[in-house]
N, CA, C and O atoms as a GROMACS GRO file, in nm:
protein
  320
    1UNK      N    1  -0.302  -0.749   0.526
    1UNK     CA    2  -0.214  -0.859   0.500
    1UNK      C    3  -0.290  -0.956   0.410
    1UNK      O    4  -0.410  -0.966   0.436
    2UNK      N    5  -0.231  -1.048   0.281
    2UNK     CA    6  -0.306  -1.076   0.202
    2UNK      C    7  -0.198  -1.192   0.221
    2UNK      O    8  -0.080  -1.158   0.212
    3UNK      N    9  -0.224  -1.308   0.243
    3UNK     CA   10  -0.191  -1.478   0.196
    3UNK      C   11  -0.219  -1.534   0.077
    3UNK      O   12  -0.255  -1.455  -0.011
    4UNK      N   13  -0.212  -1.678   0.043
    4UNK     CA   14  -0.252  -1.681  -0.052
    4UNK      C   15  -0.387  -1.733  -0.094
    4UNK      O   16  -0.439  -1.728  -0.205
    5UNK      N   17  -0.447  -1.805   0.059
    5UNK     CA   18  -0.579  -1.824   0.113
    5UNK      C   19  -0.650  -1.750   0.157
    5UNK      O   20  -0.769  -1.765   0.128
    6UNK      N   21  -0.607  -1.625   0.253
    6UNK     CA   22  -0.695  -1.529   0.344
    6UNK      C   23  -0.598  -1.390   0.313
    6UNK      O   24  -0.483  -1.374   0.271
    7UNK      N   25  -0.714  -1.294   0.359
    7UNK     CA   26  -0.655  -1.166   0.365
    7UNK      C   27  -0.724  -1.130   0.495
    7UNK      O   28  -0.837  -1.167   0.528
    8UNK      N   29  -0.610  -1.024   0.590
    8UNK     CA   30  -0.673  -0.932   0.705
    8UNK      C   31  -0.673  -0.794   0.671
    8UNK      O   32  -0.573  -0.746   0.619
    9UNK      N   33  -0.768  -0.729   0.693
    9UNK     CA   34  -0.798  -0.602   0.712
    9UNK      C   35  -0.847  -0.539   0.844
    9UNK      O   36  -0.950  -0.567   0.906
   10UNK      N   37  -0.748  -0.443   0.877
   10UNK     CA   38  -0.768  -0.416   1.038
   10UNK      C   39  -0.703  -0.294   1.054
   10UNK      O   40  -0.642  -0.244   0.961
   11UNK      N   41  -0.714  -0.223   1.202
   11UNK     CA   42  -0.639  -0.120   1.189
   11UNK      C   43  -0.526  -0.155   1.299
   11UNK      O   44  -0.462  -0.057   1.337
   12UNK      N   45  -0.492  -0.278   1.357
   12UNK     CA   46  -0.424  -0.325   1.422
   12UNK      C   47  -0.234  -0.302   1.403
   12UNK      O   48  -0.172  -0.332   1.301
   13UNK      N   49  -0.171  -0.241   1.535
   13UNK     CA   50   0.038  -0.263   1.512
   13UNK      C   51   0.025  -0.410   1.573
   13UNK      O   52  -0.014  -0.483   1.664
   14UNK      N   53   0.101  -0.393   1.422
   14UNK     CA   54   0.144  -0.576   1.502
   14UNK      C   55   0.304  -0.556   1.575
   14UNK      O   56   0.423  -0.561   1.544
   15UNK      N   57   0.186  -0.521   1.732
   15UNK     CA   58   0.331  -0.518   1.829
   15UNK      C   59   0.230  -0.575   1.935
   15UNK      O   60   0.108  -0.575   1.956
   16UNK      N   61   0.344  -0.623   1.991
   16UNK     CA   62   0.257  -0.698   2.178
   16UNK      C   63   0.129  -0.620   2.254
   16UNK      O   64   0.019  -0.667   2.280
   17UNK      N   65   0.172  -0.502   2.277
   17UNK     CA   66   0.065  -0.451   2.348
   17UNK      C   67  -0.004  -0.395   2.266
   17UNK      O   68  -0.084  -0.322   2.324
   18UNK      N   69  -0.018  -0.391   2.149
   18UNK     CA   70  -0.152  -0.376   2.095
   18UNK      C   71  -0.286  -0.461   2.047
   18UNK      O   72  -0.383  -0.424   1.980
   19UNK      N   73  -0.248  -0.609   2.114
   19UNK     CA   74  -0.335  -0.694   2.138
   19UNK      C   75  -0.377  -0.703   2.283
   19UNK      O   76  -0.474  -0.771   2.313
   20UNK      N   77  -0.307  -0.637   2.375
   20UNK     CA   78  -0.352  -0.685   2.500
   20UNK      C   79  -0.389  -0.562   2.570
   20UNK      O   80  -0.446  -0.571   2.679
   21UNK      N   81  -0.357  -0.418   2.506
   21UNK     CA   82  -0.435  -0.271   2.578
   21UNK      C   83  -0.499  -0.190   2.473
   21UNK      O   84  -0.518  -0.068   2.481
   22UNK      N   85  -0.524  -0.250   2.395
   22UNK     CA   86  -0.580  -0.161   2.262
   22UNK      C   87  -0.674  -0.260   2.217
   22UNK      O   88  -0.657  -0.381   2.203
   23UNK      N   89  -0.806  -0.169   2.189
   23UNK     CA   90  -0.909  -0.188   2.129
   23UNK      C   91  -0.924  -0.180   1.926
   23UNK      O   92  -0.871  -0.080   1.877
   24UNK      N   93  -0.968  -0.244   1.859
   24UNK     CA   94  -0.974  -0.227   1.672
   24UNK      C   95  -1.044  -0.350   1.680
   24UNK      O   96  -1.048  -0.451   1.750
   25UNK      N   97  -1.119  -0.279   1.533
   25UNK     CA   98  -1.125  -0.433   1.429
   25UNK      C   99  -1.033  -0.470   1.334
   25UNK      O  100  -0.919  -0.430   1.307
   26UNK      N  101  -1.108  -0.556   1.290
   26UNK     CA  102  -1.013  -0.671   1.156
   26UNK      C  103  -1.118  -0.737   1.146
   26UNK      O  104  -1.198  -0.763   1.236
   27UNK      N  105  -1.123  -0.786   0.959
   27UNK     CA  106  -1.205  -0.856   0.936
   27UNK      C  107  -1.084  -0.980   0.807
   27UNK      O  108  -0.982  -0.959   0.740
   28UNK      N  109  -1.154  -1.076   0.828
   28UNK     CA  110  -1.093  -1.193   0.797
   28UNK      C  111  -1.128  -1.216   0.692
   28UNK      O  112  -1.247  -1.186   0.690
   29UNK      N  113  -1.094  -1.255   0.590
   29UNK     CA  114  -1.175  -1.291   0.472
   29UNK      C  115  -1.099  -1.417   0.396
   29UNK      O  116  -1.000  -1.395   0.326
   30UNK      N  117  -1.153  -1.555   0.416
   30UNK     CA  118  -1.137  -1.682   0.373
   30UNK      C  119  -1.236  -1.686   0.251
   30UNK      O  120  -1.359  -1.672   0.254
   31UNK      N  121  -1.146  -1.712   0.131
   31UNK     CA  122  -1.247  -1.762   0.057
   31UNK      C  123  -1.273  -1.860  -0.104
   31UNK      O  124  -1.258  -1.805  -0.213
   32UNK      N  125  -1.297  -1.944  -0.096
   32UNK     CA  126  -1.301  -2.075  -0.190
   32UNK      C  127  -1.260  -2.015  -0.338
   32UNK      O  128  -1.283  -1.895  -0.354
   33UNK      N  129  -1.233  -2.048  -0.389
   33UNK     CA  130  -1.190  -2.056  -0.548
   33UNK      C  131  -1.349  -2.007  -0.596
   33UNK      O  132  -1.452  -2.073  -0.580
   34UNK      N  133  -1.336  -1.865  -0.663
   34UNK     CA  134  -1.442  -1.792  -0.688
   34UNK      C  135  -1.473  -1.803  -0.829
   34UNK      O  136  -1.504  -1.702  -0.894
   35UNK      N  137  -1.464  -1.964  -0.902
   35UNK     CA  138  -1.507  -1.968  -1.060
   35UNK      C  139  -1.430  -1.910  -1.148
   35UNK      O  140  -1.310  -1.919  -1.175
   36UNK      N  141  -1.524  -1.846  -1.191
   36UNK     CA  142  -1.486  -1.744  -1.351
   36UNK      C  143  -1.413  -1.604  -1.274
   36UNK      O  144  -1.298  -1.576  -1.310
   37UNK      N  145  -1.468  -1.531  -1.185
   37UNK     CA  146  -1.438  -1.434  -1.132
   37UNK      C  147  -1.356  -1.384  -1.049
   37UNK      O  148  -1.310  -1.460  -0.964
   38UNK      N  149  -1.325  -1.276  -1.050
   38UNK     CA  150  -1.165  -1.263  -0.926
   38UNK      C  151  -1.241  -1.267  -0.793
   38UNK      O  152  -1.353  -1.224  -0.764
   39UNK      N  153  -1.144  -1.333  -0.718
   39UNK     CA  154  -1.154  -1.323  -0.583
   39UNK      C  155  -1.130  -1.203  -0.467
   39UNK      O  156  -1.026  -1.138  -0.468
   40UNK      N  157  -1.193  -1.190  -0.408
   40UNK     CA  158  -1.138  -1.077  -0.314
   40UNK      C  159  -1.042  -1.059  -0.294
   40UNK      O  160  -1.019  -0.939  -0.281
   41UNK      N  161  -0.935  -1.142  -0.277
   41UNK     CA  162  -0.802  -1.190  -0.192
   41UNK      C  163  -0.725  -1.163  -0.327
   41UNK      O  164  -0.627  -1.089  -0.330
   42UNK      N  165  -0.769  -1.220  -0.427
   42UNK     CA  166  -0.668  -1.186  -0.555
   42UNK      C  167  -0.674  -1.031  -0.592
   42UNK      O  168  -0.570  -0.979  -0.630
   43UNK      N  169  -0.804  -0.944  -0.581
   43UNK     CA  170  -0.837  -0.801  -0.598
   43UNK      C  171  -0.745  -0.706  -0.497
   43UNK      O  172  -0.709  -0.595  -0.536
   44UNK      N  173  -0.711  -0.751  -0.372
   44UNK     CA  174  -0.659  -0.761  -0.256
   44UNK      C  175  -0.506  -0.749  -0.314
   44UNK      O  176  -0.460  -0.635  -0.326
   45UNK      N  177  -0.454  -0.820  -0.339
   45UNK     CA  178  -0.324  -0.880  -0.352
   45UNK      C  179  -0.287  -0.749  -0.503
   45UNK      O  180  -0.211  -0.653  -0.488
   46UNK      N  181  -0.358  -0.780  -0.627
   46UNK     CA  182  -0.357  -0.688  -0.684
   46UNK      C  183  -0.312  -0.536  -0.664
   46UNK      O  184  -0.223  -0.476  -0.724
   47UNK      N  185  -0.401  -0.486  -0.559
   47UNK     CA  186  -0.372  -0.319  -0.558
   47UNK      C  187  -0.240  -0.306  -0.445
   47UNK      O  188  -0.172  -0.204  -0.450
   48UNK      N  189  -0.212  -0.394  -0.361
   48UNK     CA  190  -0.102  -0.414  -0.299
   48UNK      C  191   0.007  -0.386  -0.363
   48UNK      O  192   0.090  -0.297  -0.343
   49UNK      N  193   0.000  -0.489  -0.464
   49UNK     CA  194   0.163  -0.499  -0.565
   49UNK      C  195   0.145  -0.356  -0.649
   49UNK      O  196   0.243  -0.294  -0.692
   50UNK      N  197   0.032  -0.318  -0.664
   50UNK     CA  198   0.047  -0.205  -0.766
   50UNK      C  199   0.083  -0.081  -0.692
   50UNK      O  200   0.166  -0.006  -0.741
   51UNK      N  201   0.015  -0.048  -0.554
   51UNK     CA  202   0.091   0.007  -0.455
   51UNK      C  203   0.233   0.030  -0.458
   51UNK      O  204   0.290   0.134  -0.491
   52UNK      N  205   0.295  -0.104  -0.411
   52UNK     CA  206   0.432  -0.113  -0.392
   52UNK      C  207   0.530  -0.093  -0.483
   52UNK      O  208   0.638  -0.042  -0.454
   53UNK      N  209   0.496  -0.133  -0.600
   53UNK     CA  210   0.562  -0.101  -0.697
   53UNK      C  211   0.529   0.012  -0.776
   53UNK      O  212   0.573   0.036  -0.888
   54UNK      N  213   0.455   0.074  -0.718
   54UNK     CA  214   0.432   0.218  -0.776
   54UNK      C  215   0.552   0.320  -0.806
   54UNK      O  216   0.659   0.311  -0.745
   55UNK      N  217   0.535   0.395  -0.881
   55UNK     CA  218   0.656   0.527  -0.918
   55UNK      C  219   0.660   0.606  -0.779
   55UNK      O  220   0.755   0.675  -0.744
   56UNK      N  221   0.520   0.581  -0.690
   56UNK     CA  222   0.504   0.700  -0.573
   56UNK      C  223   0.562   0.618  -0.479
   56UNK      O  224   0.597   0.690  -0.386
   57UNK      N  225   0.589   0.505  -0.459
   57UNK     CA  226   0.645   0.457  -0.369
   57UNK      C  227   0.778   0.454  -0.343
   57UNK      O  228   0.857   0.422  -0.432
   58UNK      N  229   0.826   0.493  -0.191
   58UNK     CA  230   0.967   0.545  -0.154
   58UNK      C  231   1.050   0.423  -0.077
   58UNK      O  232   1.001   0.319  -0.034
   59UNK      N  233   1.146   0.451  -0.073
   59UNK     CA  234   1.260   0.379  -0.032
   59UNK      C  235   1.237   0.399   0.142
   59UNK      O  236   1.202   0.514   0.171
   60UNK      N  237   1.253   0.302   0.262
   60UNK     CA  238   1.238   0.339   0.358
   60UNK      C  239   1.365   0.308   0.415
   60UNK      O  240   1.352   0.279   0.534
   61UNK      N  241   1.464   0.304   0.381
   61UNK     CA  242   1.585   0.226   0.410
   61UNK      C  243   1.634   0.348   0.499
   61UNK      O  244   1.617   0.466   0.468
   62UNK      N  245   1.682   0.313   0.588
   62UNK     CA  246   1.744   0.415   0.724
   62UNK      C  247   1.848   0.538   0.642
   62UNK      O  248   1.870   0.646   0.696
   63UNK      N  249   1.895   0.505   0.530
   63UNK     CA  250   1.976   0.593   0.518
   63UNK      C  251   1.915   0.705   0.451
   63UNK      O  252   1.964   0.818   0.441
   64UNK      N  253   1.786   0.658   0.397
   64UNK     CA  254   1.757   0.719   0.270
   64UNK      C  255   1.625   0.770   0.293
   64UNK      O  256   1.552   0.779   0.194
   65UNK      N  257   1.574   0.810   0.417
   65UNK     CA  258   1.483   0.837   0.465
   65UNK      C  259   1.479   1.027   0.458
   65UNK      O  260   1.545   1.083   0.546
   66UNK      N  261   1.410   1.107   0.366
   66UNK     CA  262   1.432   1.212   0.348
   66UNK      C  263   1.420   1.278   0.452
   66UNK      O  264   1.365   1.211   0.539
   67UNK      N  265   1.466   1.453   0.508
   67UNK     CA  266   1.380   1.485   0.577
   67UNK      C  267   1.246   1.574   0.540
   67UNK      O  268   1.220   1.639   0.440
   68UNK      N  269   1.167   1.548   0.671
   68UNK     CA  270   1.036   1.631   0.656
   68UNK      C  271   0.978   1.661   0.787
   68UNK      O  272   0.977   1.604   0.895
   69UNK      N  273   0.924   1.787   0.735
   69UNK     CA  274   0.856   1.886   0.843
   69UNK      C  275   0.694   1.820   0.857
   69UNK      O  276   0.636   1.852   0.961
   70UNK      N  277   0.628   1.741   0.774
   70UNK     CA  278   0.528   1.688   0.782
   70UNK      C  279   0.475   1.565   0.867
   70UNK      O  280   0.371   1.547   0.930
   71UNK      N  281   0.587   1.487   0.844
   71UNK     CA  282   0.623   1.380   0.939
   71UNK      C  283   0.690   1.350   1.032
   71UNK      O  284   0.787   1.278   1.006
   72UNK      N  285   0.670   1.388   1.166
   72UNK     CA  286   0.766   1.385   1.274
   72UNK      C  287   0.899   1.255   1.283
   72UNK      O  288   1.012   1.272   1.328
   73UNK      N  289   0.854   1.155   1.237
   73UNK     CA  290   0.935   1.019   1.258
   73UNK      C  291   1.024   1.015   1.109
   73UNK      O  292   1.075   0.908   1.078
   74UNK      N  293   1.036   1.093   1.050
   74UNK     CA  294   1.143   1.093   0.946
   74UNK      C  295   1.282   1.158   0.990
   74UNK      O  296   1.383   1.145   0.921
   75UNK      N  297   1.278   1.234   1.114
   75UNK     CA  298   1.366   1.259   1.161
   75UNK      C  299   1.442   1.190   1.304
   75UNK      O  300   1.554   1.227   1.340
   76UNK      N  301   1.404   1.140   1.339
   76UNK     CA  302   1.428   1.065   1.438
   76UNK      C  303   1.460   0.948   1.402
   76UNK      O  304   1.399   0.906   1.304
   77UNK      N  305   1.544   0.871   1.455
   77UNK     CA  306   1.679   0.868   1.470
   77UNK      C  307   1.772   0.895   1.371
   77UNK      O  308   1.888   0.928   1.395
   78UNK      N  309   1.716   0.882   1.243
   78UNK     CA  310   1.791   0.870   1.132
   78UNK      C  311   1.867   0.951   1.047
   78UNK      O  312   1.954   0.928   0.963
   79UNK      N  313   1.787   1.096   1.111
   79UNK     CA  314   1.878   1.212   0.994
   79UNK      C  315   1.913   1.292   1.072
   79UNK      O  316   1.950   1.403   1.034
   80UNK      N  317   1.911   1.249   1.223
   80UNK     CA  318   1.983   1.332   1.293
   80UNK      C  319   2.115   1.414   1.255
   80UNK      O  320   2.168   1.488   1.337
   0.00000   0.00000   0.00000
């Protein structure tokens, strides 16, 4: 998760009980206006958007969820 002050890196679901029966890290990274040079958080933010807006990146919308034999949860509930 990248803000526009901090970024987290973790292997954490952000769901209830995975703060209160599950063990991970995360590391926090705050950090001041880095001069001349990019910031972590901006380097961060960078490969994110280029990610997302990638050609490889798919539509996850319930309807449009392909099926696949690779991924168990592409079939459930949705293409039943």
């Amino acid at each position: 998760m990248v803000t526009d002050g901090a970024a987290y890196i973790g292997n954490f679901d952000w769901v209830g009980n995975a703060f209160t029966q599950n063990a991970g890290a995360g590391l926090v990274i705050n950090q001041a206006d880095a001069g001349n040079s990019t910031s972590i958080i901006k380097q961060l933010k960078a490969v994110f958007e280029r990610d997302w807006y990638s050609n490889y990146a798919k539509s996850l919308q319930p309807t449009k969820i392909p099926n696949s034999n690779i991924c168990p949860y592409t079939s459930f509930p949705f293409n039943e």
